[in-house]
C-alpha positions as CSV (number, residue, x, y, z in Angstrom):
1,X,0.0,0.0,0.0
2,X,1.4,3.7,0.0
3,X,2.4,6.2,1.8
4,X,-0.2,7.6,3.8
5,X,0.2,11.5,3.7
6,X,-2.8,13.7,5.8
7,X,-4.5,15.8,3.2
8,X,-4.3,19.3,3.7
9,X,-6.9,19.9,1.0
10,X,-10.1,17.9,2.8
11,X,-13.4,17.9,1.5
12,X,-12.3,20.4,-0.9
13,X,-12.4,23.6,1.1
14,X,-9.5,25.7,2.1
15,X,-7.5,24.4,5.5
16,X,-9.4,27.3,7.6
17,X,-12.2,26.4,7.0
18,X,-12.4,23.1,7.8
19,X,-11.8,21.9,11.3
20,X,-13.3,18.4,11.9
21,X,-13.9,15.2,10.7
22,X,-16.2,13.1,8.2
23,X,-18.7,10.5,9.7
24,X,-16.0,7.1,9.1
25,X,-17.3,5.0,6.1
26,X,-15.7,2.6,4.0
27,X,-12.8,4.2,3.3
28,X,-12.2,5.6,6.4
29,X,-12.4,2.3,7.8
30,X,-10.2,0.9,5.7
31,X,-7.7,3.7,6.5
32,X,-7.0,2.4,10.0
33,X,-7.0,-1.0,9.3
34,X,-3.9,-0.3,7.0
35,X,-2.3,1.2,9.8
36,X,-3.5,-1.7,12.5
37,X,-1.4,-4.1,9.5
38,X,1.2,-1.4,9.6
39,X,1.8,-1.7,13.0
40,X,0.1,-3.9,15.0
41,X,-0.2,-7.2,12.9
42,X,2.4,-9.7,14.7
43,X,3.2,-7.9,17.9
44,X,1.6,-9.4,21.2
45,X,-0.6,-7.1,23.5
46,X,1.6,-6.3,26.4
47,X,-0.9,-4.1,28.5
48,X,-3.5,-2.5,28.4
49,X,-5.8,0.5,29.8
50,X,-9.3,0.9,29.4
51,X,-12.2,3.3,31.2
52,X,-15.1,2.3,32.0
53,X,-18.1,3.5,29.6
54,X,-21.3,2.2,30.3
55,X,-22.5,3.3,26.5
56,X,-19.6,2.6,24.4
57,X,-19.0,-1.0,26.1
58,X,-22.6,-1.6,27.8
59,X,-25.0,-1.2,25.2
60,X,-23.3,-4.2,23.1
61,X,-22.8,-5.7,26.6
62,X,-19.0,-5.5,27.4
63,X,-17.0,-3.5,29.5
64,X,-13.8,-2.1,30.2
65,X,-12.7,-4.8,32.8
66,X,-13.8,-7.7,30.5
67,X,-12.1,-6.4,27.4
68,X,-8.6,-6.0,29.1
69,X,-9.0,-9.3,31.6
70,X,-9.5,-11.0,27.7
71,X,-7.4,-9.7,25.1
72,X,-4.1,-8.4,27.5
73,X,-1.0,-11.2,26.8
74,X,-2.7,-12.1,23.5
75,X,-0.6,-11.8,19.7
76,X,-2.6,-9.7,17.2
77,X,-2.8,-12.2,13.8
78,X,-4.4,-10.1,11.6
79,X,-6.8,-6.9,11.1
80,X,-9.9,-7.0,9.2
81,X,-13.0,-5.2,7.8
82,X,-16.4,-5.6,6.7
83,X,-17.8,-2.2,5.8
84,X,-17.6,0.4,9.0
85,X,-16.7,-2.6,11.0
86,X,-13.8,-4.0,11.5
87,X,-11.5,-6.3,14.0
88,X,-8.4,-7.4,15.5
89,X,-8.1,-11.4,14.7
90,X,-6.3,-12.4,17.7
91,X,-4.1,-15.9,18.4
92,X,-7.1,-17.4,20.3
93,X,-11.0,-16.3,21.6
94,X,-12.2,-13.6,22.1
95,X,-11.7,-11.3,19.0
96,X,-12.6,-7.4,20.0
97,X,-15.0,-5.7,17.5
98,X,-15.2,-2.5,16.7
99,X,-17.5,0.3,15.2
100,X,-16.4,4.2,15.0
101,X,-20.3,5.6,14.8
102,X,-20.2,8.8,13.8
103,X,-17.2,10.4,16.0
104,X,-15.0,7.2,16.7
105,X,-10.8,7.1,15.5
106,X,-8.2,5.2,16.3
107,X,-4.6,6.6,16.8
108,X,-1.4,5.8,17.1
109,X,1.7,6.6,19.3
110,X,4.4,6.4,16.6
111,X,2.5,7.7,13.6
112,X,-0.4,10.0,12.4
113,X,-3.8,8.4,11.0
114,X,-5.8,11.3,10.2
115,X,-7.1,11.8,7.1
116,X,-6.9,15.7,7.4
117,X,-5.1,18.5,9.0
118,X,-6.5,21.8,10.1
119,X,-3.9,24.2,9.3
120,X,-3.7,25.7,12.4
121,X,-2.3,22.3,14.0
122,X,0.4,22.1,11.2
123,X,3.7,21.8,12.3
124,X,2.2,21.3,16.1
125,X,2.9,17.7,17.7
126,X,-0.2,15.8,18.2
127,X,-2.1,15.9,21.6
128,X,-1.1,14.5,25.1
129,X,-0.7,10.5,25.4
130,X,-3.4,9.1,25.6
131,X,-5.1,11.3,23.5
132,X,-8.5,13.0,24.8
133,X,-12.1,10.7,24.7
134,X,-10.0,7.1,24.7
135,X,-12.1,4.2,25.5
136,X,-8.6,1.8,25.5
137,X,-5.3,1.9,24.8
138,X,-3.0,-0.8,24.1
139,X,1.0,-0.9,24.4
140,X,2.3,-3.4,22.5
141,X,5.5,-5.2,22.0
142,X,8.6,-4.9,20.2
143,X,10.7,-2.1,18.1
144,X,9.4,0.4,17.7
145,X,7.4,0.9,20.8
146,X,3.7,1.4,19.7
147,X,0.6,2.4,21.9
148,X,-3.3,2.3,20.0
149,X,-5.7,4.3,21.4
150,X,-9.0,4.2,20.4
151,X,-11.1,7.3,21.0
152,X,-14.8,9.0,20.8
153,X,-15.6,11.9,21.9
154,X,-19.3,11.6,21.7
155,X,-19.5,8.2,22.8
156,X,-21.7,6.8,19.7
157,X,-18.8,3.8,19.1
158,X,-19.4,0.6,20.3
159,X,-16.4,-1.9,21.4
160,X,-17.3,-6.1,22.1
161,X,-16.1,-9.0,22.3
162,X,-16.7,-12.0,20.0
163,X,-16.3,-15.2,21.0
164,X,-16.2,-17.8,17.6
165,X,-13.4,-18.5,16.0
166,X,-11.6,-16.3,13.4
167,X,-13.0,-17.7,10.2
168,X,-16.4,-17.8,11.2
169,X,-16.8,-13.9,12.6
170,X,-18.7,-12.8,9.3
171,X,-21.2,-15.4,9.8
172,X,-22.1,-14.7,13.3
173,X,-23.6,-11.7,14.7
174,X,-23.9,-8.8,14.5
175,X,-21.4,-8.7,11.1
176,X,-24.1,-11.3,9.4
177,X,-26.9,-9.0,10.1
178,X,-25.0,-6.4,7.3
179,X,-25.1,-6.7,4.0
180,X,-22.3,-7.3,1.4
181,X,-19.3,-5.1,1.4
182,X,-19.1,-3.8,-2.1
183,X,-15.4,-4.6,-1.7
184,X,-14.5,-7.7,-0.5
185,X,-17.7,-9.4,-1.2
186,X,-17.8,-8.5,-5.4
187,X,-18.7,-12.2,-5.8
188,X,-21.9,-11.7,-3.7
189,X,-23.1,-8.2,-4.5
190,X,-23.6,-9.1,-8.6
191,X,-26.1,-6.7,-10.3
192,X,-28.6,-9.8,-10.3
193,X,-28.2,-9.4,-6.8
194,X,-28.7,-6.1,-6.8
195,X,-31.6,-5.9,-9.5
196,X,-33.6,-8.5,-7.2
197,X,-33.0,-6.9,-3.7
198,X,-34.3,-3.1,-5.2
199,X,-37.3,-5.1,-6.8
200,X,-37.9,-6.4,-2.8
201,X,-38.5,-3.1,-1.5
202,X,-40.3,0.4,-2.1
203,X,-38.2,3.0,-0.3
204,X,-36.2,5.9,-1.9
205,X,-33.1,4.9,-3.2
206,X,-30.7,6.7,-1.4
207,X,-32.4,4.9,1.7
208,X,-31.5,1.6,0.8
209,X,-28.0,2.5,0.2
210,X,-27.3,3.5,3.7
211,X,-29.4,0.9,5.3
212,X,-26.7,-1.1,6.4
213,X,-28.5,-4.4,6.9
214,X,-28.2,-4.7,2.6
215,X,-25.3,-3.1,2.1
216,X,-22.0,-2.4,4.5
217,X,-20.5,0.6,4.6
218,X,-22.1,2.7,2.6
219,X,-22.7,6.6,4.3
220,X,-23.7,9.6,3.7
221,X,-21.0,11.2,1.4
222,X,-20.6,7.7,-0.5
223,X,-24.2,7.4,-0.9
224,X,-24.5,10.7,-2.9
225,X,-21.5,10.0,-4.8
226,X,-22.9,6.8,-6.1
227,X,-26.2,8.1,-7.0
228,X,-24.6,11.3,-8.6
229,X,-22.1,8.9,-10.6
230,X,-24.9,6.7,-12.3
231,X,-26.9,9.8,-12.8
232,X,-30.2,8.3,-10.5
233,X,-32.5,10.7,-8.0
234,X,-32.0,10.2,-4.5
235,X,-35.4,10.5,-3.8
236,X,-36.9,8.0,-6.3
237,X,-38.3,4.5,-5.4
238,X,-35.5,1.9,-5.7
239,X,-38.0,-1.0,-7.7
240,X,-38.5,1.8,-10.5
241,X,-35.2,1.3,-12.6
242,X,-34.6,0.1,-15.8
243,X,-32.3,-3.0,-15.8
244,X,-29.7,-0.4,-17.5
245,X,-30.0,1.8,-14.6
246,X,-29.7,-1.1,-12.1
247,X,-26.6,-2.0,-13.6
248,X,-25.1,1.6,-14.3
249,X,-26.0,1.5,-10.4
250,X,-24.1,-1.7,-9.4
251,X,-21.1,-0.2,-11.6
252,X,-21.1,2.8,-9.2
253,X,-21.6,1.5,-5.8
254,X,-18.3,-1.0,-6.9
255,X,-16.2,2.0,-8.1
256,X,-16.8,4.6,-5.5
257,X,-16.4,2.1,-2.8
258,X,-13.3,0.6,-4.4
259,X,-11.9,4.3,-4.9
260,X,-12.3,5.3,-1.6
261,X,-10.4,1.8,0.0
262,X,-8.1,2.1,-2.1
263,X,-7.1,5.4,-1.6
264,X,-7.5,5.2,1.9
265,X,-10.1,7.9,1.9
266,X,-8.1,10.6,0.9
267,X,-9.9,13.3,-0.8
268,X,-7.2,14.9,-2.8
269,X,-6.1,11.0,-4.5
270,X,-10.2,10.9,-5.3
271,X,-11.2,12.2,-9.1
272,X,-12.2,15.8,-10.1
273,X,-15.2,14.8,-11.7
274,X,-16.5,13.2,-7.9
275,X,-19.2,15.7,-6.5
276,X,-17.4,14.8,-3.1
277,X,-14.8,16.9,-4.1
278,X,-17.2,20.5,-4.4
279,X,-20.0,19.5,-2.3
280,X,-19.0,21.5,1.2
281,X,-19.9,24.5,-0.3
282,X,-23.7,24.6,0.8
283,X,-24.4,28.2,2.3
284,X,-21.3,29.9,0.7
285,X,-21.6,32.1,-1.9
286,X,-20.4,30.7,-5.3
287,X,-20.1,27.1,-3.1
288,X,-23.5,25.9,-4.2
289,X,-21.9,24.9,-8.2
290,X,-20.0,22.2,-9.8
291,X,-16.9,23.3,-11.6
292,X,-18.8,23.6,-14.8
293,X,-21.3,26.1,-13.7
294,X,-23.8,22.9,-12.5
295,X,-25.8,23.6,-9.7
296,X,-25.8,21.4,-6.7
297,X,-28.9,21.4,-3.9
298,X,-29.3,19.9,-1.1
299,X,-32.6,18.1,0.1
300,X,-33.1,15.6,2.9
301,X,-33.9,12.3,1.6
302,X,-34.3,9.6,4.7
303,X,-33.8,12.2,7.2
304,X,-30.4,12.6,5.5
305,X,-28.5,15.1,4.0
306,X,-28.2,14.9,0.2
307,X,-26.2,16.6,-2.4
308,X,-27.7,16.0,-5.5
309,X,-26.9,18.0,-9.2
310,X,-30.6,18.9,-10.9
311,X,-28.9,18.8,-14.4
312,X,-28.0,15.1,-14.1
313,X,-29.6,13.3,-11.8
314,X,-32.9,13.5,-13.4
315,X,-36.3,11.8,-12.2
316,X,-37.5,8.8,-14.5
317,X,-40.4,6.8,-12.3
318,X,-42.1,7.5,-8.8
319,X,-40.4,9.7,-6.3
320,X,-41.0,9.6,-2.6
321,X,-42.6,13.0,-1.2
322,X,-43.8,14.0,-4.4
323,X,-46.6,17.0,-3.3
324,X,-48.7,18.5,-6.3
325,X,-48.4,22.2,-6.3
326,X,-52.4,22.2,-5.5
327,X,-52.2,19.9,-3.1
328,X,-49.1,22.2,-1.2
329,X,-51.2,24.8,-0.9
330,X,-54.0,23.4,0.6
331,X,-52.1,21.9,3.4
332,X,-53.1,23.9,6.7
333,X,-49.6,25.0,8.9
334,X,-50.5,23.1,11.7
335,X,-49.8,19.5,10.3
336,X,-46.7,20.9,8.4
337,X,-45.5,21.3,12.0
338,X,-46.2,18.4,12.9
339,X,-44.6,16.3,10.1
340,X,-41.6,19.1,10.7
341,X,-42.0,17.7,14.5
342,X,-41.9,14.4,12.9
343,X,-38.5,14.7,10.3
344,X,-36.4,16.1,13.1
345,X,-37.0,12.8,15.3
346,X,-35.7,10.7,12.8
347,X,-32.7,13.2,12.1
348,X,-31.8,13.0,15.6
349,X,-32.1,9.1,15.8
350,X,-29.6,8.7,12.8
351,X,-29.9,4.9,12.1
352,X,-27.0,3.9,9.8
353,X,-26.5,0.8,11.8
354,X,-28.9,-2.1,11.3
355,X,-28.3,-3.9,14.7
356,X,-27.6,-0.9,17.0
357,X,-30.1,0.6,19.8
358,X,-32.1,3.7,19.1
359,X,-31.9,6.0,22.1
360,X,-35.9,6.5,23.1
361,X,-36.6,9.7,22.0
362,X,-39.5,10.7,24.6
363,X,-41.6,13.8,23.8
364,X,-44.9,14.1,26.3
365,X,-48.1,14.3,24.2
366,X,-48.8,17.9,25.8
367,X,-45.5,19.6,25.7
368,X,-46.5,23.2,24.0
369,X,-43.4,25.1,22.7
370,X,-43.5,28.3,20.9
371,X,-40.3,27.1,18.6
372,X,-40.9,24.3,16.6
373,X,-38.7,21.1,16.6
374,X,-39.0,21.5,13.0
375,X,-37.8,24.9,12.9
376,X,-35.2,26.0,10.8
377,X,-32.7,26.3,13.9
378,X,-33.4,22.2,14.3
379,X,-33.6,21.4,10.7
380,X,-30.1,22.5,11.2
381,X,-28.8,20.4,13.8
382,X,-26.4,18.5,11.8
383,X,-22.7,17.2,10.6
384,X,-21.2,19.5,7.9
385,X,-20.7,16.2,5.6
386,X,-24.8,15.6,5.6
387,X,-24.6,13.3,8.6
388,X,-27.1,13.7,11.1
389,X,-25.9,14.4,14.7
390,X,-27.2,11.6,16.8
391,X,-27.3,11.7,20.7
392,X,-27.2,9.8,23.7
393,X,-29.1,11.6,25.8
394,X,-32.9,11.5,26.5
395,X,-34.8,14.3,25.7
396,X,-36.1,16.1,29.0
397,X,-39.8,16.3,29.3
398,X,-41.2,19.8,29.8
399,X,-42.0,20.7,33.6
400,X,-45.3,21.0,34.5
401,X,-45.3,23.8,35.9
402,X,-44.6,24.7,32.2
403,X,-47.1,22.6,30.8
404,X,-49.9,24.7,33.1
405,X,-48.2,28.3,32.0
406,X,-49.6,27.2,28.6
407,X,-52.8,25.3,29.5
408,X,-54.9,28.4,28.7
409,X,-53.9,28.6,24.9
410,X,-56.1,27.2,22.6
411,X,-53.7,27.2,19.8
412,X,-51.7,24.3,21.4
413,X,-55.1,22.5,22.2
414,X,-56.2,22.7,18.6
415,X,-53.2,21.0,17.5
416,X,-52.5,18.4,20.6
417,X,-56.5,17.1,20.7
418,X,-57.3,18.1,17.4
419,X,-60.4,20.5,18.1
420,X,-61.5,22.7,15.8
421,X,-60.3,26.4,16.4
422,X,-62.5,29.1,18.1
423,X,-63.7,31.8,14.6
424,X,-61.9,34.2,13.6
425,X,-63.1,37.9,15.7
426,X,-63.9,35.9,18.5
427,X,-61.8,37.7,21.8
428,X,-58.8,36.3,23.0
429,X,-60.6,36.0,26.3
430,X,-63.8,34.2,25.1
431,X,-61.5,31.2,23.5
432,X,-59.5,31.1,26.9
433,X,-63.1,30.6,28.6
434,X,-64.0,28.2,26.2
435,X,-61.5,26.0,26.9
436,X,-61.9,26.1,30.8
437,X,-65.7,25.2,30.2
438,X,-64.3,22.0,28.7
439,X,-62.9,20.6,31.2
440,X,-64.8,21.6,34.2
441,X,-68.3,19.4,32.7
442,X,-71.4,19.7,32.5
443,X,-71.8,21.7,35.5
444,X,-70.1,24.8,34.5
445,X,-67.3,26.6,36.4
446,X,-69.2,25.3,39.7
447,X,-68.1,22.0,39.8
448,X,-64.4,23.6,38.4
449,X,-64.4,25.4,41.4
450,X,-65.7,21.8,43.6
451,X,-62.4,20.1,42.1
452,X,-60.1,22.6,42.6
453,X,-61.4,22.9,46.3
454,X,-61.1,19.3,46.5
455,X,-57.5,19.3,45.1
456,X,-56.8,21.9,47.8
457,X,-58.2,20.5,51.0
458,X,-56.5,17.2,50.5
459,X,-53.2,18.5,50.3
C-alpha cells in the first residue's frame, strides 16, 4: 500500500475552513485497518488501559474490565474489515470488534492516522498520550514501541467481544446481520443481486444505500456520490429502474467504494469529476456549483443530507414525497408542523447501523413550545458532511409547571387534541373561557371550582 500522507486539502475547502472530521465510512475504515497491518499485525498485546463507559461498552454488553481481563497477553494475527466494521483477529478467543459511529478514531503513538489536517495544528505535535475521549489503549510489544488508542468523543462507538473463531466472525452476529461489502464481497453483490434486492423493497433509493442491513458501509457522502455517478435521483423508489439503470447503479456502488479503500479515503487521491470533491460549499456564496457552472442542492432524503446536481440526476419513475403544487397549498400550517415535528426525530435518531439501539426519544403528548422542533434552527442540527448528529441523551420532558403556564392557549389544544379552532373575531378572552368550560363538565365553572377545592383540601 502507499504512503499515507494527511491531506491538507479535505473535503475540498480551504485548510481554515475546515476543522473536523467526516462521519467514518468505508474508506475511512479501511484507512485504520492499514495502519493496524502497519503496525500492529504480529506484535503481542503487552498491556492494556481501558475506562469504564457504560455506552460505548454496555450497550453491546461489554466493559472495560472484560475487554482487558480477555485480550491483555494475547498476539494480534491479523486486522480486518467488513464495511464500518472492523476487527483485530487475535491468536485465540475472544476477537474485539469495533464500530467508530459517527465520531470514533483510532490513533497511534508512533505515527499519524488522520485523514486531514487543520492548518492551524500544522507543524504542532499531536495531543497528550493518551489522547482526549480514549475508551482503551494498548502498548504493545517490540521495536518500535507502539501504543493504539481508540477514541470517541461523543461516545456513539461501540467496542465487544466476540467469541467464535476467526473464520467464522462474518457469519455470526452482528457482522451477518449487514449486508455485502461492495469490496471484499464483489462475488456476492452481482447486479442480479442487486436488481432482485431493489425489486424487494419500495423505499427511496438513497435509503437503501445507507441501510446497512443490505449493504456495509455505505454513508452519507458515498451514498451521494454513487447516485450522482450513475446519474439516479436520490429521492426516487429503488424497484423503479430500468435494468440499464440497475446495472449503471451496481457499476457505481463498486467504483466509488473501491476508490475510496483504495485510496485510503483521501480526498485529494479521489477524481475531479467526484461531486465529493465541491460539495462542502452549501451556504457559501459561489459554493452551491459544480466546476462547470452545475448547480448542486441539497434536500433531505431519509432524514439525511443529500447533495444532488438537478442537471443530471434526473427523475425517471415515482419519487418519494412527491406534493402536487395544489395539493401544497391546501395543506393547513398546523400538520406541516407536525410532520416538521416528525423529520427532526428521525434526524436526531440517525440509524446507519442495522443492529444498533435507538436512544428512546420521549416527547410528552402535551408539551406546547412556541419554537418548533422542526424549525429552521433544528432542521439545522447537523454534521457538515450531511450526517445527522445523533445523541445519547434522552430528551427532557417539559415541567409541569410549564405545561400549566400554557394550558390556557387554545392554539396548542387545537393541534395536541385536534379541536377545531375558536372563529376568527372571536376575543382572546372568550377562547380562553372556552377551553376552561371544557374541562370543568357539564356543571359549568361550579363544579371547576368543587375540584379545585377538593384538590386543595386534600393536600
Amino acid at each position: 500500500m502507499p504512503e499515507v500522507i494527511p491531506t491538507p486539502g479535505w473535503r475540498g475547502l480551504s485548510d481554515t475552513d475546515a476543522d473536523f472530521y467526516y462521519t467514518p465510512q468505508i474508506g475511512e475504515v479501511a484507512r485504520i485497518v492499514y495502519y493496524l497491518k502497519k503496525h500492529a499485525v504480529g506484535r503481542t498485546i503487552d498491556q492494556v488501559e481501558a475506562q469504564e463507559d457504560a455506552i460505548v461498552y454496555g450497550k453491546v454488553d461489554c466493559s472495560a474490565s472484560q475487554l482487558k481481563k480477555d485480550i491483555v497477553g494475547k498476539k494480534i494475527v491479523d486486522a480486518k474489515q467488513q464495511g464500518k466494521y472492523f476487527w483485530l483477529e487475535l491468536d485465540s478467543l475472544p476477537h474485539p470488534l469495533m464500530h467508530f459511529g459517527m465520531s470514533g478514531w483510532m490513533k497511534f503513538s508512533n505515527d499519524d492516522t488522520a485523514y486531514y489536517k487543520p492548518q492551524k495544528d500544522k507543524g504542532i505535535s499531536d495531543e497528550e498520550w493518551p489522547p482526549k475521549y480514549w475508551k482503551f489503549v494498548l502498548q504493545l510489544s517490540g521495536e518500535p514501541e507502539c501504543e493504539v488508542a481508540f477514541v470517541d468523543p461523543r461516545r456513539l462507538g461501540r467496542i465487544r467481544l466476540i467469541y467464535v473463531d476467526a473464520h467464522v466472525m462474518r457469519n455470526s452476529p452482528p457482522l451477518k446481520q449487514n449486508g455485502p461489502d461492495p469490496v471484499i464481497d464483489k462475488d456476492v453483490l452481482t447486479i442480479d443481486w442487486l436488481a432482485k434486492k431493489m425489486q424487494s423493497k419500495r423505499v427511496p433509493i438513497k435509503a437503501l444505500l445507507l441501510d446497512q442491513a443490505n449493504i456495509s458501509g455505505v454513508g452519507n457522502w458515498v451514498a451521494d456520490e454513487i447516485l450522482y455517478q450513475a446519474k439516479l435521483h436520490p429521492e426516487q423508489y429503488c424497484n423503479t429502474f430500468s435494468d440499464e439503470q440497475v446495472k449503471t447503479l451496481h457499476d457505481s456502488l463498486v467504483n466509488v467504494c473501491t476508490t475510496a479503500v483504495d485510496t485510503l479515503a483521501e480526498s485529494s487521491k479521489f477524481p475531479e469529476t467526484w461531486l465529493m470533491k465541491h460539495r462542502w460549499g452549501k451556504g457559501k456564496e459561489g459554493g452551491d456549483r459544480l466546476p462547470n457552472g452545475e448547480r448542486i442542492i441539497h434536500l433531505k432524503v431519509g432524514g439525511r443530507t443529500s447533495a444532488v446536481v438537478p442537471s443530471v440526476q434526473k427523475k425517471t419513475g415515482a419519487v418519494a414525497g412527491d406534493i402536487k403544487e395544489k395539493d401544497d397549498a391546501k395543506l393547513d400550517t398546523k400538520p406541516k408542523k407536525r410532520q416538521k415535528r416528525q423529520r427532526a426525530q428521525a434526524d436526531e435518531s440517525g440509524g446507519e447501523e442495522a443492529e444498533e439501539e435507538r436512544v428512546p426519544r420521549g416527547r410528552p403528548k402535551k408539551a406546547p413550545v412556541k419554537k418548533e422542533v422542526g424549525s429552521d434552527e433544528a432542521d439545522g442540527a447537523e454534521l457538515d458532511d450531511g450526517d445527522v448528529e445523533d445523541s445519547t441523551e434522552e430528551q427532557k420532558p417539559v415541567s409541569k409547571r410549564g405545561k400549566s403556564n400554557r394550558k390556557t392557549e387554545p392554539v396548542v389544544k387545537d393541534e395536541e387534541d385536534g379541536t377545531n379552532p375558536a372563529p376568527k373575531g372571536t376575543k382572546k378572552s372568550k377562547k380562553i373561557t372556552s377551553v376552561k368550560k371544557e374541562k370543568t363538565g357539564s356543571n359549568g365553572n361550579a363544579d371547576g371550582e368543587k375540584r379545585r377545592s377538593g384538590r386543595l383540601s386534600a393536600k
